[in-house]
SETORBA-644226 format. One record per residue (C-alpha): residue number from 1; residue in one letter; x, y, z. Coordinates in Angstrom, 1 decimal, padded with zeros to 4 digits. Example, Ala and Ser with C-alpha at 12.3 -4.5 7.8 and 13.67 -1.06 7.14 Angstrom:
2
+-----+-----+--------+--------+--------+
:   n : res :     c1 :     c2 :     c3 :
+-----+-----+--------+--------+--------+
:   1 :   a :  012.3 : -004.5 :  007.8 :
:   2 :   s :  013.7 : -001.1 :  007.1 :
+-----+-----+--------+--------+--------+
//
This chain:
267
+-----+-----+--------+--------+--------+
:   n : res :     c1 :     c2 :     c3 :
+-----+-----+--------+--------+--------+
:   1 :   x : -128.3 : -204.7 : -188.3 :
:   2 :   x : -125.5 : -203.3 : -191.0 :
:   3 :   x : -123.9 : -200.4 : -189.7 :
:   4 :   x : -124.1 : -197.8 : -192.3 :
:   5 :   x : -122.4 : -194.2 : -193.0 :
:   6 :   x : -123.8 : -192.5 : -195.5 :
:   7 :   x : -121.5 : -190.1 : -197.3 :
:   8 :   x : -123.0 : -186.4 : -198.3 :
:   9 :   x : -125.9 : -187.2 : -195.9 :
:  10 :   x : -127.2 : -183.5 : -197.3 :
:  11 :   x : -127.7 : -184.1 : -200.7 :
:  12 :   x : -130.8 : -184.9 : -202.4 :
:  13 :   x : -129.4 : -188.5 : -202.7 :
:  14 :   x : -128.2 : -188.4 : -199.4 :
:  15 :   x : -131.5 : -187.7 : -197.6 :
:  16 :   x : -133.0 : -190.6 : -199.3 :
:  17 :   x : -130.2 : -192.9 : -198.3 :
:  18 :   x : -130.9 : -191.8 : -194.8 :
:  19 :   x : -134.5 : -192.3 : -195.1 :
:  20 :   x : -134.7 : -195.5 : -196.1 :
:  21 :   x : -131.7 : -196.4 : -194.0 :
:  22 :   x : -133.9 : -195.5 : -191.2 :
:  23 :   x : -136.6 : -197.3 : -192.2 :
:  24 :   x : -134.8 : -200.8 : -193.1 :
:  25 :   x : -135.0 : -203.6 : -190.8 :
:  26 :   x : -131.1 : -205.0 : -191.9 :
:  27 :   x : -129.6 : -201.7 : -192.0 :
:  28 :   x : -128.8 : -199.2 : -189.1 :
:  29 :   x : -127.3 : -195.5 : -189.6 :
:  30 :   x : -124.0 : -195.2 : -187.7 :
:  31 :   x : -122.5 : -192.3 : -189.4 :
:  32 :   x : -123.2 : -189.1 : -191.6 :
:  33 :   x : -120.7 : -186.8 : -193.4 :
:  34 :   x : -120.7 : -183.8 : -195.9 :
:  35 :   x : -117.9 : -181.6 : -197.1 :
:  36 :   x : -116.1 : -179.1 : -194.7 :
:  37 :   x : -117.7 : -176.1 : -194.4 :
:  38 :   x : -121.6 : -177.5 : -194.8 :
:  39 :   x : -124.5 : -175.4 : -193.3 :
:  40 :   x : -125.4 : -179.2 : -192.3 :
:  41 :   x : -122.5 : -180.0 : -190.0 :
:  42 :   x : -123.3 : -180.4 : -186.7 :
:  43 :   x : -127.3 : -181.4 : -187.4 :
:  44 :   x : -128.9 : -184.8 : -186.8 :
:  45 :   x : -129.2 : -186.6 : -189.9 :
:  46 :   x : -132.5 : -187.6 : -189.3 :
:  47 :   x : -133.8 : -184.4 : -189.0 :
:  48 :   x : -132.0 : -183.1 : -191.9 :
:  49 :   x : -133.9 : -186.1 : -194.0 :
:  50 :   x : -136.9 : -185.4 : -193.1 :
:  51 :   x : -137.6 : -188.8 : -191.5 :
:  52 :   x : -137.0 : -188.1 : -187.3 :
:  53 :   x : -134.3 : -188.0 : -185.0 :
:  54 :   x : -131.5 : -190.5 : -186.1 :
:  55 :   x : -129.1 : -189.7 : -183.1 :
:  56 :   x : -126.7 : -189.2 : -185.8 :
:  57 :   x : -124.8 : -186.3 : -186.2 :
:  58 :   x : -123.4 : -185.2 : -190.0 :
:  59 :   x : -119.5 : -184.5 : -189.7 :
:  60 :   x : -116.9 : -183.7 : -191.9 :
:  61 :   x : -114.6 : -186.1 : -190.1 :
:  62 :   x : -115.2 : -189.2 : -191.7 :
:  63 :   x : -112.6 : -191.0 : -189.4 :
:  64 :   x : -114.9 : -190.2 : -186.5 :
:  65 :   x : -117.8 : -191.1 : -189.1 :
:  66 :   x : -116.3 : -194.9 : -190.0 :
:  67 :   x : -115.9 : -195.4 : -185.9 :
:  68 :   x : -118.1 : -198.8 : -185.5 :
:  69 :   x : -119.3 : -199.1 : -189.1 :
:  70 :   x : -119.7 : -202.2 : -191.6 :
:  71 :   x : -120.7 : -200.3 : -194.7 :
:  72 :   x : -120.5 : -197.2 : -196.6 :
:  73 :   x : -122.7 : -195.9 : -199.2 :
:  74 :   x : -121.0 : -192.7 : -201.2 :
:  75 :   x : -123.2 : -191.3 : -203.9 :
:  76 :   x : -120.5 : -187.7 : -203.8 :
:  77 :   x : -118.9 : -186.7 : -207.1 :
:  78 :   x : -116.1 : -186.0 : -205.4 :
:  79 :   x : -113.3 : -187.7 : -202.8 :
:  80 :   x : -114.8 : -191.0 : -203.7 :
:  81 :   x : -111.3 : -193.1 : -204.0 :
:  82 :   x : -109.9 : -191.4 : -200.8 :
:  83 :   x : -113.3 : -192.1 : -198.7 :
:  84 :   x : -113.2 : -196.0 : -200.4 :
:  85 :   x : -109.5 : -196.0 : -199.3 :
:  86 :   x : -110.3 : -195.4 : -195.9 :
:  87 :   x : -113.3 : -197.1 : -195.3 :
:  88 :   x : -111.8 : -200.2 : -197.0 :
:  89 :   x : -109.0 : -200.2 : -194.6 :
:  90 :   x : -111.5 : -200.0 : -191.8 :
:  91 :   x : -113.4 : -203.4 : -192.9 :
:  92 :   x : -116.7 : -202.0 : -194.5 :
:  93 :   x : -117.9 : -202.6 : -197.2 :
:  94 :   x : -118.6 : -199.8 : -199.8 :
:  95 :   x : -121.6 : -199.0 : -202.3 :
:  96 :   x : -120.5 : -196.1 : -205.1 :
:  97 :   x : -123.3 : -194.6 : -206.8 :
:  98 :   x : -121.1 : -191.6 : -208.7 :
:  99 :   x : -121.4 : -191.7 : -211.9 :
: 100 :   x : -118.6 : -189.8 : -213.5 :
: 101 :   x : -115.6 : -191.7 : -212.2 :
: 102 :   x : -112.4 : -191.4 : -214.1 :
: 103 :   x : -110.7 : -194.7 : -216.1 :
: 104 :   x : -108.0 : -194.2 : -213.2 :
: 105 :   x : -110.8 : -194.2 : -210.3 :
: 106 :   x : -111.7 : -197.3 : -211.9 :
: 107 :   x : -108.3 : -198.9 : -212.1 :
: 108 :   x : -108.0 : -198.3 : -208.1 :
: 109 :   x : -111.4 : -199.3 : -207.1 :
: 110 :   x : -110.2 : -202.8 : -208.8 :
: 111 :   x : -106.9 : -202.7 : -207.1 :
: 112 :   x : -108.5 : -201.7 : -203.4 :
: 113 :   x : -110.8 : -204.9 : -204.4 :
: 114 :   x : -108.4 : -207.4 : -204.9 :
: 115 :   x : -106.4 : -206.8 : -201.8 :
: 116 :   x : -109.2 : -206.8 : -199.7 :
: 117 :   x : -112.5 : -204.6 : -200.3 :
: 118 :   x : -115.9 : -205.4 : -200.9 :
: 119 :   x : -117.2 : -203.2 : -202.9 :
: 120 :   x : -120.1 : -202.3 : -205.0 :
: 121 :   x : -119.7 : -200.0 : -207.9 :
: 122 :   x : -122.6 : -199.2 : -210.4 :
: 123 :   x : -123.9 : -196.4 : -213.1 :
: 124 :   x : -127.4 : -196.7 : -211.5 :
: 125 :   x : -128.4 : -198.3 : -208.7 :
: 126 :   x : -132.1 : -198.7 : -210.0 :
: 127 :   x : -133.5 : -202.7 : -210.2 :
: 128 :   x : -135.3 : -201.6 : -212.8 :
: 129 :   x : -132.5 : -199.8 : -215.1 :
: 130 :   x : -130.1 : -203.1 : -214.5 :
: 131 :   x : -133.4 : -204.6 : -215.7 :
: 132 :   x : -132.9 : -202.4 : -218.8 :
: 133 :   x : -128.9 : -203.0 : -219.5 :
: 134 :   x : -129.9 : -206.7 : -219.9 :
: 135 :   x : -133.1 : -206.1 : -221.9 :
: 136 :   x : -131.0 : -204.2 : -224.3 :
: 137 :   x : -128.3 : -206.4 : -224.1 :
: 138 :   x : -130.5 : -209.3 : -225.6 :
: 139 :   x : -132.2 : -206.8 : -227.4 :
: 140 :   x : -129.2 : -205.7 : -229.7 :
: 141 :   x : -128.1 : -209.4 : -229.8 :
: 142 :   x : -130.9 : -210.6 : -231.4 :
: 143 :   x : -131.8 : -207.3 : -233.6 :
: 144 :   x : -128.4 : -206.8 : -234.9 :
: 145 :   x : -126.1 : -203.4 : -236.4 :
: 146 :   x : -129.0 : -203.5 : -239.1 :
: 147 :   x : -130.7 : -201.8 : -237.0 :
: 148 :   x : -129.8 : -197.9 : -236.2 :
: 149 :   x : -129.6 : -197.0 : -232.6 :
: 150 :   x : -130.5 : -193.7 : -230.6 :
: 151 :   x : -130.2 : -193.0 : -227.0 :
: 152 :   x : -132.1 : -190.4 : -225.3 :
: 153 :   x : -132.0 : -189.6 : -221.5 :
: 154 :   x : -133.3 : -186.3 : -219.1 :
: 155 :   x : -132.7 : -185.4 : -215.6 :
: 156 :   x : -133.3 : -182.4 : -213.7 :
: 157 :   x : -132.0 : -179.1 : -214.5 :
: 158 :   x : -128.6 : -179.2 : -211.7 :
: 159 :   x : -127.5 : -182.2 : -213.4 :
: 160 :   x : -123.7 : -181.4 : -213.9 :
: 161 :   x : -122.5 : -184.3 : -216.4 :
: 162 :   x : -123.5 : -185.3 : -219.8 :
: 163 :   x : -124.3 : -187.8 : -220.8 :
: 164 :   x : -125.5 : -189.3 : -217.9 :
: 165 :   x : -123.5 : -192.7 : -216.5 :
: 166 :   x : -126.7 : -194.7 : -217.4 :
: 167 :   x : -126.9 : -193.4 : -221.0 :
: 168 :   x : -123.2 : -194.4 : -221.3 :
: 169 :   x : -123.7 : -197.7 : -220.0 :
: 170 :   x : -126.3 : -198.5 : -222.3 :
: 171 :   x : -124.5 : -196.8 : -225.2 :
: 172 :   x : -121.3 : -199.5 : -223.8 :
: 173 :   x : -123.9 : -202.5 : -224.0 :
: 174 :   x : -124.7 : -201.9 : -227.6 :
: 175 :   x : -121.2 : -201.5 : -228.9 :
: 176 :   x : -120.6 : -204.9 : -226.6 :
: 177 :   x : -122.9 : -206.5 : -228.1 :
: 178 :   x : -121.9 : -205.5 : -231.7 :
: 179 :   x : -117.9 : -205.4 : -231.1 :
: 180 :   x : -118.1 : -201.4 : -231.3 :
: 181 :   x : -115.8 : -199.0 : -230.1 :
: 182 :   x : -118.0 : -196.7 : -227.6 :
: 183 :   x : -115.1 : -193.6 : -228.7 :
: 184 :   x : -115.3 : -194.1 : -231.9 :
: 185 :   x : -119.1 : -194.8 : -232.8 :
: 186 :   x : -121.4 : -192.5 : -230.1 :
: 187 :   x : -122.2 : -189.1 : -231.7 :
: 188 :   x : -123.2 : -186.7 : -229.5 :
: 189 :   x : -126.2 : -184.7 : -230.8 :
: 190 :   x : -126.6 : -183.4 : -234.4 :
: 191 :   x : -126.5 : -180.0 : -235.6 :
: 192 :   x : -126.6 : -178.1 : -239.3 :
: 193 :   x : -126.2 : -179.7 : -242.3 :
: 194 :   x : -124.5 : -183.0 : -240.9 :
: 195 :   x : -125.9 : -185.3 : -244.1 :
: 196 :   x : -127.7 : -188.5 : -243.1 :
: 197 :   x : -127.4 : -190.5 : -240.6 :
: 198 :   x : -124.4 : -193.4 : -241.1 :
: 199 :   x : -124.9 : -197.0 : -240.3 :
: 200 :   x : -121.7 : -197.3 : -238.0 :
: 201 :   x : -122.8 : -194.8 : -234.9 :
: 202 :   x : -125.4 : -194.7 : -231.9 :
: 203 :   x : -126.9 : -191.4 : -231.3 :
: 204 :   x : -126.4 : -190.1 : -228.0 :
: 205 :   x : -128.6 : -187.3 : -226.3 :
: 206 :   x : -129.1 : -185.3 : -223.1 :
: 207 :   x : -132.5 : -183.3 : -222.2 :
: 208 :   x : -131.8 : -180.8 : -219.3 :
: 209 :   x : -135.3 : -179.1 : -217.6 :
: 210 :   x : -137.7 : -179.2 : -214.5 :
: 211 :   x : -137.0 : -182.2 : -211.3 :
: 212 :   x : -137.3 : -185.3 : -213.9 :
: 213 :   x : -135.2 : -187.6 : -211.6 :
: 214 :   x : -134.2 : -189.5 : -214.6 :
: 215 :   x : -135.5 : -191.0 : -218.1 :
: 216 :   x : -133.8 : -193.3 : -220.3 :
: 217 :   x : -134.7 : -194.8 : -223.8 :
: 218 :   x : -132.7 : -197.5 : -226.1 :
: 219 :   x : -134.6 : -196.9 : -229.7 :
: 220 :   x : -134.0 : -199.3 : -232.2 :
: 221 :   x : -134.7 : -198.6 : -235.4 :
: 222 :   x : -135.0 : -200.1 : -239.5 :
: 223 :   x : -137.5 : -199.8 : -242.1 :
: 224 :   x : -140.9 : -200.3 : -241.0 :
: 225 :   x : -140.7 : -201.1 : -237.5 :
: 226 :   x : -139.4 : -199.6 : -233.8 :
: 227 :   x : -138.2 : -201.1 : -231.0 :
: 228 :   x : -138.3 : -198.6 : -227.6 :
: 229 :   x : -137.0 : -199.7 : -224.4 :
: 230 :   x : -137.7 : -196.8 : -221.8 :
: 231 :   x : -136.9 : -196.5 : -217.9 :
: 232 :   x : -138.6 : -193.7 : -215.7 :
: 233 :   x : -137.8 : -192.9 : -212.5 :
: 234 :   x : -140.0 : -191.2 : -210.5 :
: 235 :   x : -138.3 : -190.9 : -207.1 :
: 236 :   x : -134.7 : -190.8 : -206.1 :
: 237 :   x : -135.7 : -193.7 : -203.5 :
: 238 :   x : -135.7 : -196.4 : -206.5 :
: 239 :   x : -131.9 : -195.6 : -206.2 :
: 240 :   x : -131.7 : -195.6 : -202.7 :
: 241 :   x : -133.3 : -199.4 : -202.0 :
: 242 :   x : -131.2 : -200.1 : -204.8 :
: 243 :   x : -128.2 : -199.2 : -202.7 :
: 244 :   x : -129.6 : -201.0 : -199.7 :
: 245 :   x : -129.9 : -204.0 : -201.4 :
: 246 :   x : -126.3 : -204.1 : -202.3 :
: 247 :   x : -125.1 : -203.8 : -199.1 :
: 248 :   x : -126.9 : -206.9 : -198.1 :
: 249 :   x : -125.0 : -208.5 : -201.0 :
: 250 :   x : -121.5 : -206.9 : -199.6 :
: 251 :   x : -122.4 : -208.4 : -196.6 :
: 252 :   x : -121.8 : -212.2 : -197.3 :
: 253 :   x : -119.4 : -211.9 : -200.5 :
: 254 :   x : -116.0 : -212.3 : -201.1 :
: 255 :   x : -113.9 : -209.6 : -201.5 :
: 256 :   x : -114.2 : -208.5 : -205.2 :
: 257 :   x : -115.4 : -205.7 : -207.1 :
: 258 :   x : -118.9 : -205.8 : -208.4 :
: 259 :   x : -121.7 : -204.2 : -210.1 :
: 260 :   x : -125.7 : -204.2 : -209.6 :
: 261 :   x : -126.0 : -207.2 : -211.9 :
: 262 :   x : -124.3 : -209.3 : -209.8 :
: 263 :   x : -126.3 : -208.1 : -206.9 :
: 264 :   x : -129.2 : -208.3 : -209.1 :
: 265 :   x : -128.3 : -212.2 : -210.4 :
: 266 :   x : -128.8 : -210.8 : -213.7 :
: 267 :   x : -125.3 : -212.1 : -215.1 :
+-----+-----+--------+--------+--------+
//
């Protein structure tokens, strides 16, 4: 069994994490933190989840938290380089499901990999979505800049960041696919008298309402024909097996930095 803090053990991601955690016949929860000054502190993880005693309790020490552990899964939006730091320099592996990392965050999540971490860093841990990045991939490959390209995405109404990290991956696939500059050629939304739409830009938008746990659709579009390429998720746990899954990968690679494809083998 994997050994497996979850980081934010509270959160609406976190209580899936623990849940399945629990449930999985590789993994075992060893630890569980949230932010100083949680309501949660101090509870049994478990309990907190929803899902039975886990003998765990949720601290806001996470040296205490990494004591005896193999792997860390952090879905946070904040702290995540300082929690990678130290778990890397513990030996665990580390699974990052935050979205809105910084071009800097990036640059260090490389750096911690090529000394020694294994680590796992994704836009969406979903099978399914990584499904989608390749579909549209192959999809803009073959169709071509003829064709004009919309992205639409919604998520629940405490989402804090828009576009969402999935929508922007996608929106990076097309303009990979078609030598684009993602800066340059995303417009975000329209609005008054903006004149039609130009050949040379993807439309990006965000739908804020209700508990949708998150929609995405690619739409490709000419004269006389669609293509759509939509992804539902209906339940946070899609994520959540997602992440499981990649700490099995974690736990016989090299050290290196990877995504969900590779854990997928959709590269």
């Amino acid at each position: 069994m994997i050994q497996t803090v979850v980081i934010g053990a509270a959160g609406r991601m976190g209580r899936r994490l623990v849940a399945n955690i629990m449930e999985s016949t590789t993994l075992a929860l060893s630890g569980a933190t949230e932010y100083a000054g949680s309501p949660f502190l101090g509870q049994d993880a478990g309990l907190v989840a929803g899902c039975g005693e886990a003998k765990v309790v949720i601290t806001a020490d996470l040296e205490k938290a990494l004591e005896g552990a193999e792997a860390v899964i952090n879905f946070a939006t904040s702290g995540v380089i300082e929690t990678t730091r130290a778990a890397v320099a513990k030996g665990c592996a580390v699974v990052i499901g935050t979205t809105a990392l910084k071009p800097e965050e990036k640059a260090e999540l490389a750096e911690l990999a090529k000394k020694s971490g294994r680590i796992v860093s994704a836009y969406n841990m979903s099978v399914g979505v990584n499904l989608l990045f390749k579909l549209v991939k192959e999809a803009a490959t073959i169709l071509g800049p003829a064709y004009d390209v919309e992205i639409t995405e919604m998520h629940h109404n405490q989402k804090k960041d828009a576009p969402s990290g999935t929508a922007v991956r996608l929106a990076e696939v097309v303009c990979e696919a078609w030598n684009w500059d993602y800066d340059k050629d995303v417009r975000h939304g329209r609005e008054g008298l903006v004149g039609a739409r130009t050949k040379h830009e993807i439309g990006m938008h965000s739908l804020r309402g209700g508990d949708v746990v998150g929609d995405h659709s690619v739409i490709f579009a000419i004269n006389g024909e669609r293509v759509e390429l939509t992804h539902k998720a209906s339940s946070r746990d899609t994520f959540a097996k997602g992440a499981l899954r990649a700490v099995e990968f974690l736990a016989n690679a090299k050290p290196g930095l990877y995504d969900m494809q590779d854990v997928l083998g959709l590269k």
